[in-house]
Every structure is written in C-alpha cells, then in structure tokens.
MMTF fields as JSON, N, C-alpha, C and O atoms, coordinates in Angstrom:
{
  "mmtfVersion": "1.0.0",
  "mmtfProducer": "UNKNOWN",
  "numBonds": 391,
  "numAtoms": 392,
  "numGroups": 98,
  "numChains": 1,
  "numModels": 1,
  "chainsPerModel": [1],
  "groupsPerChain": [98],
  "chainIdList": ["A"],
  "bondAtomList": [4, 2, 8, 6, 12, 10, 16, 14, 20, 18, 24, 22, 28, 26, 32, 30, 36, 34, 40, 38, 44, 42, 48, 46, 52, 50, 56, 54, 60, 58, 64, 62, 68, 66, 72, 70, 76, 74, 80, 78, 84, 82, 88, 86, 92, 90, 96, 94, 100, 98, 104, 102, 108, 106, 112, 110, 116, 114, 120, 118, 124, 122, 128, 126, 132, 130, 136, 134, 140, 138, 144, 142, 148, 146, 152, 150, 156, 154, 160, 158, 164, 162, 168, 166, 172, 170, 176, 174, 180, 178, 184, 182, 188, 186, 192, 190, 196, 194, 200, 198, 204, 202, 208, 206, 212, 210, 216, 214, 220, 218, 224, 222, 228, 226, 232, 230, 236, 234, 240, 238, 244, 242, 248, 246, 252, 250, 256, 254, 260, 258, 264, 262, 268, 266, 272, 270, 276, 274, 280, 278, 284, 282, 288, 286, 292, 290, 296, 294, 300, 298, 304, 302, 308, 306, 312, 310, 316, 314, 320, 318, 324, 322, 328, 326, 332, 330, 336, 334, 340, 338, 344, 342, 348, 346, 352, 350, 356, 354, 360, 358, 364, 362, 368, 366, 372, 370, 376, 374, 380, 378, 384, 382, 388, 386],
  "bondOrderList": [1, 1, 1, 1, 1, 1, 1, 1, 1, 1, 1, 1, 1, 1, 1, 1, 1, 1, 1, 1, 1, 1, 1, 1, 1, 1, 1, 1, 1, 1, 1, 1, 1, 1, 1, 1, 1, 1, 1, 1, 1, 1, 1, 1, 1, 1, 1, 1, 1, 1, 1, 1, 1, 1, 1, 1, 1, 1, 1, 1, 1, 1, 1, 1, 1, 1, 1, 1, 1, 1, 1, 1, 1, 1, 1, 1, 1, 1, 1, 1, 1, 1, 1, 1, 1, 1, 1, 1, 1, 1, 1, 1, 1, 1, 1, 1, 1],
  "groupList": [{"groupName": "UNK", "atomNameList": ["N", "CA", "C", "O"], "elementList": ["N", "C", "C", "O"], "formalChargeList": [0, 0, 0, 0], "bondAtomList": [1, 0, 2, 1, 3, 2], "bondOrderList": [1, 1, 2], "singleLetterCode": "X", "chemCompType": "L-PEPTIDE LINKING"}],
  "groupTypeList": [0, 0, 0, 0, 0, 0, 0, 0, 0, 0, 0, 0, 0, 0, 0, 0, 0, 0, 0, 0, 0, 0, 0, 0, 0, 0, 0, 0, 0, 0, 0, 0, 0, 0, 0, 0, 0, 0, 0, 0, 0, 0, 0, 0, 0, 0, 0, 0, 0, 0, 0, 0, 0, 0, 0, 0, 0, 0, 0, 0, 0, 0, 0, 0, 0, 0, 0, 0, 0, 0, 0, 0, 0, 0, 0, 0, 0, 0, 0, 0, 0, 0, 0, 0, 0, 0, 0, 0, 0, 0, 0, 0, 0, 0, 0, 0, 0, 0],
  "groupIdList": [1, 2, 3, 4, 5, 6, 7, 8, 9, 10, 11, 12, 13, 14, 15, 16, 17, 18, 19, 20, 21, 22, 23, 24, 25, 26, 27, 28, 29, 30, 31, 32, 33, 34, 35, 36, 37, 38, 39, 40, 41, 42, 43, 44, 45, 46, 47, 48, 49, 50, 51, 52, 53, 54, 55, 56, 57, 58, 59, 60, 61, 62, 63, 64, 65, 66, 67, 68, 69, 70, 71, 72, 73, 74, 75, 76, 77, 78, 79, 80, 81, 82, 83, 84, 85, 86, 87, 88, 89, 90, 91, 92, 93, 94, 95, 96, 97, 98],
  "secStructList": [7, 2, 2, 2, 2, 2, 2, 2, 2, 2, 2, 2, 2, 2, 2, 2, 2, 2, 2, 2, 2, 2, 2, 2, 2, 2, 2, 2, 2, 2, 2, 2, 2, 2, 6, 6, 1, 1, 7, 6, 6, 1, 2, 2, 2, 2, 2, 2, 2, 2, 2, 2, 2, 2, 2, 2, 2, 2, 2, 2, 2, 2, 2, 2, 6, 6, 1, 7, 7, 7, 6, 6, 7, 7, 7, 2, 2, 2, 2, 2, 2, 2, 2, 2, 2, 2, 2, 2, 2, 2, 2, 2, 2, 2, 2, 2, 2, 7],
  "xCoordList": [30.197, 28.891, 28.976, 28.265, 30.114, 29.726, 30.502, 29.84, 31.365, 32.051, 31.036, 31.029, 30.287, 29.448, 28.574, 28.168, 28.151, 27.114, 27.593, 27.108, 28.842, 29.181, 29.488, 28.722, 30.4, 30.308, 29.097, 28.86, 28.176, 26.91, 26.234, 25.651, 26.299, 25.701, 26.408, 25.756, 28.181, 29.026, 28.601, 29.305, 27.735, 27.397, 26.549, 26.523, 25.196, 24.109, 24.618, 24.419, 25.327, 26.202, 26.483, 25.691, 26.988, 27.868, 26.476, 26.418, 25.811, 24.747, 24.007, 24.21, 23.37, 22.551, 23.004, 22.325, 24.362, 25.208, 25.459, 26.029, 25.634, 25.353, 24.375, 24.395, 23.064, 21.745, 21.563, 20.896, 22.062, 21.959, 22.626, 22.25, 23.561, 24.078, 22.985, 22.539, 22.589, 21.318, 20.737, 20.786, 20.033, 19.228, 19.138, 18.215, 20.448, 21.145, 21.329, 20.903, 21.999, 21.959, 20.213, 19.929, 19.566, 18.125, 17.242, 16.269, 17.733, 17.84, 18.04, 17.298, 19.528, 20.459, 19.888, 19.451, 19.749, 19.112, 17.489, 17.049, 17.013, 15.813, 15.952, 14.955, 16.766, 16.765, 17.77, 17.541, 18.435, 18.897, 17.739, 17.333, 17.162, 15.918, 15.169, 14.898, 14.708, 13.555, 13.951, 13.046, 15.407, 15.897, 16.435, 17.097, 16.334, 16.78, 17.729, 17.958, 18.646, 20.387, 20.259, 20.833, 19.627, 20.086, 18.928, 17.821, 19.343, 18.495, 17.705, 18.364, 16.422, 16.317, 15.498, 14.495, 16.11, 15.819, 17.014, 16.985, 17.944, 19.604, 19.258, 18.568, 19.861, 18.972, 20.321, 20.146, 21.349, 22.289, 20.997, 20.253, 21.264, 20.577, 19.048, 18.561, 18.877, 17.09, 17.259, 16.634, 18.376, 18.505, 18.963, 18.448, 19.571, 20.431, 18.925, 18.209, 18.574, 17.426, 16.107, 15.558, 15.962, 15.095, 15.498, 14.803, 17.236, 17.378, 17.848, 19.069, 17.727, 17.771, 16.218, 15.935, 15.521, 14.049, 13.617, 13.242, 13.532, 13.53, 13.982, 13.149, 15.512, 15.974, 15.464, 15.518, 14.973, 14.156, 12.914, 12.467, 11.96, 10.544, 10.369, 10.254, 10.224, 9.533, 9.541, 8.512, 10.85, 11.084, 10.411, 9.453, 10.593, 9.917, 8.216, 7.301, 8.162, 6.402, 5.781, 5.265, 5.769, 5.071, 5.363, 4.941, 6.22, 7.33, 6.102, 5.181, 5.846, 5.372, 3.586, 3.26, 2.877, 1.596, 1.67, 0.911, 2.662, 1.996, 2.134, 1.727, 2.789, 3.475, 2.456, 1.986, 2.266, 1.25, 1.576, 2.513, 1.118, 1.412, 1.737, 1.029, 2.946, 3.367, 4.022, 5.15, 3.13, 3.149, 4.541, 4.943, 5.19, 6.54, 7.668, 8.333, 7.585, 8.69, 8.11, 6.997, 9.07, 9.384, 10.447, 11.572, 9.978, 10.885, 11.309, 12.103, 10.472, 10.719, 12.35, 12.787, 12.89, 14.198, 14.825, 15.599, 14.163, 15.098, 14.631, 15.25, 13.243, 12.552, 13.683, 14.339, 13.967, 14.651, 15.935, 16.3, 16.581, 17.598, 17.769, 18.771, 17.168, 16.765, 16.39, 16.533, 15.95, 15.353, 16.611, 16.801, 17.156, 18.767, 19.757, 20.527, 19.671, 20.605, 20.778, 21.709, 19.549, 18.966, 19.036, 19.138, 18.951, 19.02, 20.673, 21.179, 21.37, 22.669, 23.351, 24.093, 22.787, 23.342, 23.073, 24.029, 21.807, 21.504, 21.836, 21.702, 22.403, 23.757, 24.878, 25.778, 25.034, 26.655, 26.472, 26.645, 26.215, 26.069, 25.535, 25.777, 24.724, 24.402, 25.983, 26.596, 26.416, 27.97, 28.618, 28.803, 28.957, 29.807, 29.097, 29.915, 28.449, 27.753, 27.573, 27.612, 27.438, 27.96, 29.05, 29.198],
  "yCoordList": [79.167, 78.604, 77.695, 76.701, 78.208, 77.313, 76.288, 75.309, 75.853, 74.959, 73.548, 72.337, 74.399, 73.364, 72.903, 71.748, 73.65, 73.076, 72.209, 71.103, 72.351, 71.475, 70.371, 69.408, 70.354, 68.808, 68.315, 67.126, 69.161, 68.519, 67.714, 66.65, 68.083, 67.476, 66.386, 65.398, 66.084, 64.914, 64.245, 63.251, 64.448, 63.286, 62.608, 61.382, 64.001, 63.408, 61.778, 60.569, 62.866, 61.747, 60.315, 59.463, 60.069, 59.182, 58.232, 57.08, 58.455, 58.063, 57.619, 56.415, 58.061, 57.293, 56.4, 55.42, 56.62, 55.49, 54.979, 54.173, 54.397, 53.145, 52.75, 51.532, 53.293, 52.818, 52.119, 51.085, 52.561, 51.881, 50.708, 49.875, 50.381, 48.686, 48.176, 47.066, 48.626, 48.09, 47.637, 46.415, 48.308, 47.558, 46.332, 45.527, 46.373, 45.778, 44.297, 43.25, 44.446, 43.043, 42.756, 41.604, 43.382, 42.669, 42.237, 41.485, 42.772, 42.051, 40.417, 39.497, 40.65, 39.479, 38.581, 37.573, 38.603, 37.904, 37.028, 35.878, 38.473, 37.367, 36.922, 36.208, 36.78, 35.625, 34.39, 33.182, 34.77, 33.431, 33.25, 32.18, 33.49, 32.754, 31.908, 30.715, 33.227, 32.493, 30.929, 30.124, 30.543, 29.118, 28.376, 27.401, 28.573, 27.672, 27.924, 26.953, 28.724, 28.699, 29.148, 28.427, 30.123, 31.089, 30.147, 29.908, 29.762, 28.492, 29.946, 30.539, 29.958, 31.219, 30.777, 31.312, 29.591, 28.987, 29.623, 29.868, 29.87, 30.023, 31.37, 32.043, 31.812, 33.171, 34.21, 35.426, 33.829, 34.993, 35.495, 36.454, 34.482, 34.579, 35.897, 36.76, 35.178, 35.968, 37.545, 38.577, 37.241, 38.614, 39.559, 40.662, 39.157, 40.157, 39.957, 40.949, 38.906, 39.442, 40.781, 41.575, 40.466, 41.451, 42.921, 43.931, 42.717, 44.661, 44.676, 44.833, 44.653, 44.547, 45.207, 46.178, 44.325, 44.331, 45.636, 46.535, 46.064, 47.333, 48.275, 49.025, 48.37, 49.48, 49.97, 51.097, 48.709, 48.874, 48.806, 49.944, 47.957, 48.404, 49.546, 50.123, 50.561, 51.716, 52.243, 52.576, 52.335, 53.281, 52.294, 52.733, 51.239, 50.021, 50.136, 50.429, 49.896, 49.897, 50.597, 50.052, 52.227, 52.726, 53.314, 54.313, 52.284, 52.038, 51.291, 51.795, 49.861, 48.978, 49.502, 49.635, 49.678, 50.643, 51.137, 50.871, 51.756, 52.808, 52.032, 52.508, 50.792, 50.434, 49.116, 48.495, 48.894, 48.117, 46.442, 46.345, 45.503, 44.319, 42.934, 42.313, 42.812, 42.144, 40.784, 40.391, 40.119, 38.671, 38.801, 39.914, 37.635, 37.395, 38.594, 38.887, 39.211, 40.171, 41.528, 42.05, 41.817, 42.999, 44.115, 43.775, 45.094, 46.167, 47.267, 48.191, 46.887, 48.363, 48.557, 49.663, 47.87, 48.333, 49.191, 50.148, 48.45, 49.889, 51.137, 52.148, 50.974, 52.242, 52.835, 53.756, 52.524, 53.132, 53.753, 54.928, 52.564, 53.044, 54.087, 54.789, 54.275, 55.353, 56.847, 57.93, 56.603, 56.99, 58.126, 59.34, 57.181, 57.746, 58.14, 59.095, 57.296, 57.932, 59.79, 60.542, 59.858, 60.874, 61.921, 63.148, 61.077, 62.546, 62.879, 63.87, 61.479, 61.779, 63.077, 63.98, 62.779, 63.14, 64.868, 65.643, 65.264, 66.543, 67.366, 68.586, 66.329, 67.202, 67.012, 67.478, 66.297, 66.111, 68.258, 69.315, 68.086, 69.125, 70.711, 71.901, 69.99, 71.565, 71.798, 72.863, 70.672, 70.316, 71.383, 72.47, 71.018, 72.516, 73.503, 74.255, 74.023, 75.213, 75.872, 77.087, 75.65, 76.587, 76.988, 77.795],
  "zCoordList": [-17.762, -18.076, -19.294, -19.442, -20.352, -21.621, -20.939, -21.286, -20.269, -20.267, -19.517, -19.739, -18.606, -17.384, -18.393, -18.27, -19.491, -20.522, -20.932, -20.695, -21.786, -22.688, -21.557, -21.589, -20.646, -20.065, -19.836, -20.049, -19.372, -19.285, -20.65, -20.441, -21.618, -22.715, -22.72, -23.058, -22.316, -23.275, -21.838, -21.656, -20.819, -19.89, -20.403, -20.511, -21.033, -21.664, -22.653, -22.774, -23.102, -24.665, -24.005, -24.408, -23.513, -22.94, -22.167, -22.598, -21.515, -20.468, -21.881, -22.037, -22.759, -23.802, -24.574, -24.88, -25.06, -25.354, -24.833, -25.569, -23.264, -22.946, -22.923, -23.097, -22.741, -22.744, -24.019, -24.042, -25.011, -26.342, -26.298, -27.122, -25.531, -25.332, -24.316, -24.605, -23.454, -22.754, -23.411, -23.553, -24.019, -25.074, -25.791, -25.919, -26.285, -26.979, -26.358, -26.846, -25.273, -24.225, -23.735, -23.407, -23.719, -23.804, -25.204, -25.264, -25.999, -27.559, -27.036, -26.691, -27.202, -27.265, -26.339, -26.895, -25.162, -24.0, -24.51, -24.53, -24.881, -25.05, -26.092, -26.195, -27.415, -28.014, -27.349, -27.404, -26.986, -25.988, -25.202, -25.656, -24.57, -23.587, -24.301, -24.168, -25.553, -26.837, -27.304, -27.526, -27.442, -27.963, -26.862, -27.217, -25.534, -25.203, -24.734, -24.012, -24.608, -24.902, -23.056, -22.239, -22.692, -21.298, -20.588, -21.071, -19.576, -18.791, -17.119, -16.265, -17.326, -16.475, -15.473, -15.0, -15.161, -13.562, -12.91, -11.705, -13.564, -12.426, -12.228, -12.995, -10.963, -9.671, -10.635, -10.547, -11.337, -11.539, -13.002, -13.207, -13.565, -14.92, -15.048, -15.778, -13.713, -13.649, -13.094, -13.336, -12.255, -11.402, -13.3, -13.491, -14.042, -14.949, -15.74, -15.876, -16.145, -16.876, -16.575, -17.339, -14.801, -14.033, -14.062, -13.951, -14.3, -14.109, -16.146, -16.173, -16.478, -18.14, -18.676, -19.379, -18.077, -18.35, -17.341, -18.094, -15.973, -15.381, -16.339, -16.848, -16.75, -17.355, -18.998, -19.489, -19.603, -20.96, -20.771, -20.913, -20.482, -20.802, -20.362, -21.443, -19.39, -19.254, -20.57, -21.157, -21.113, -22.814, -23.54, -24.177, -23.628, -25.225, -24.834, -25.603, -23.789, -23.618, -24.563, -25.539, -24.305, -24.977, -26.586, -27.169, -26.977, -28.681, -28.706, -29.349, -27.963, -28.32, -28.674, -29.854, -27.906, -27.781, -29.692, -30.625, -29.63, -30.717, -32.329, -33.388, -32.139, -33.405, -33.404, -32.45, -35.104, -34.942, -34.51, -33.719, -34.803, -34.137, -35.157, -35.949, -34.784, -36.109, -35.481, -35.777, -34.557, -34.345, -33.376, -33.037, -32.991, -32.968, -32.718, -31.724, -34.183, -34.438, -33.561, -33.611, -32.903, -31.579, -32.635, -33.0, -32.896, -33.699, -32.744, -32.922, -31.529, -30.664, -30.495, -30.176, -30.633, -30.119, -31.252, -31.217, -32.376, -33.533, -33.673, -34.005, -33.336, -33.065, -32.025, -32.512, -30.894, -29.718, -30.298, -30.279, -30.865, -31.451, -32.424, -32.287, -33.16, -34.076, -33.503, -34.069, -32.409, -31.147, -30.649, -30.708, -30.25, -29.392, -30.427, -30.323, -31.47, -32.377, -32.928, -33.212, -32.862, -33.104, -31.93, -31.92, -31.058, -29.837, -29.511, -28.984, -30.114, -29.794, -30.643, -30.256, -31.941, -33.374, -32.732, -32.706, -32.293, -32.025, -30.817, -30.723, -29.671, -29.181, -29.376, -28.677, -30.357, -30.687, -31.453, -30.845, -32.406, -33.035, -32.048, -32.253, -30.944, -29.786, -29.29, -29.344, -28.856, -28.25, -28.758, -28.212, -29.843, -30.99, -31.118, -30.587, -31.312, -31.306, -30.147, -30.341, -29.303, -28.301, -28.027, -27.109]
}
C-alpha cells in the first residue's frame, strides 16, 4: 500500500509540474500574440494557441474573478504558480512521510 501511494503522489508531482510549463507557454504565447511576433491567422499557430488556452483558463478564470483588476497586467498566472508550487512543496514532504 505505501508503495502504490507513494508512486501515486510522484505522478501527482510530475503531472503539476508540467502543468506549470503550460502555463508558462501561454504566458509566453500571449505576449508574442500581444506584439505582433506569433501571426494567429496560421491554422498550426491557432490550433496550439486553442489547446494552451483549453488547458489554462478553466484554473486562471476563477484566479482572475477573485483578484482585483489591474488594467493590462494579468497576474493570474503567478497566483497559479504559487498555487502549484505549494501543492507540490506539500507532497513532496507527504511523499517522505509515509
């Protein structure tokens, strides 16, 4: 049993840390869109922007909702990050303890 746990958590682990580069590439993306740089007429471009944007707003939405509104600047993602960091940090540590 401890063993099925513990792999189970370092899936947890592993599965949120990539989500945290998700993120991360929809950061990055929409400031390339924001200047110009990522041209999002091209069907590859839009398709990666469409599942980027699927896999983050459900979580940023309601970041965004609760935090107040500060023009321009989008913070939800450090919220997220802070977010995950945190959930990581607290099974890294369940991880060992069992």
């Amino acid at each position: 049993m401890h063993a099925i746990l513990t792999s189970a958590i370092e899936v947890v682990i592993v599965a949120l840390n990539l989500y945290w580069y998700v993120v991360l590439a929809a950061v990055v993306l929409s400031w390339l869109v924001a200047f110009g740089i990522v041209n999002t007429y091209n069907s590859t471009v839009r398709t990666v922007l469409t599942v980027i944007s699927r896999l983050t707003e459900p979580v940023l939405r309601p970041i965004r909702r609760v935090m107040p509104d500060l023009g321009s600047v989008d913070l939800s993602p450090i919220v997220l990050w802070l977010g995950l960091y945190f959930v990581i940090r607290v099974l890294e540590q369940l991880r060992y303890t069992i």
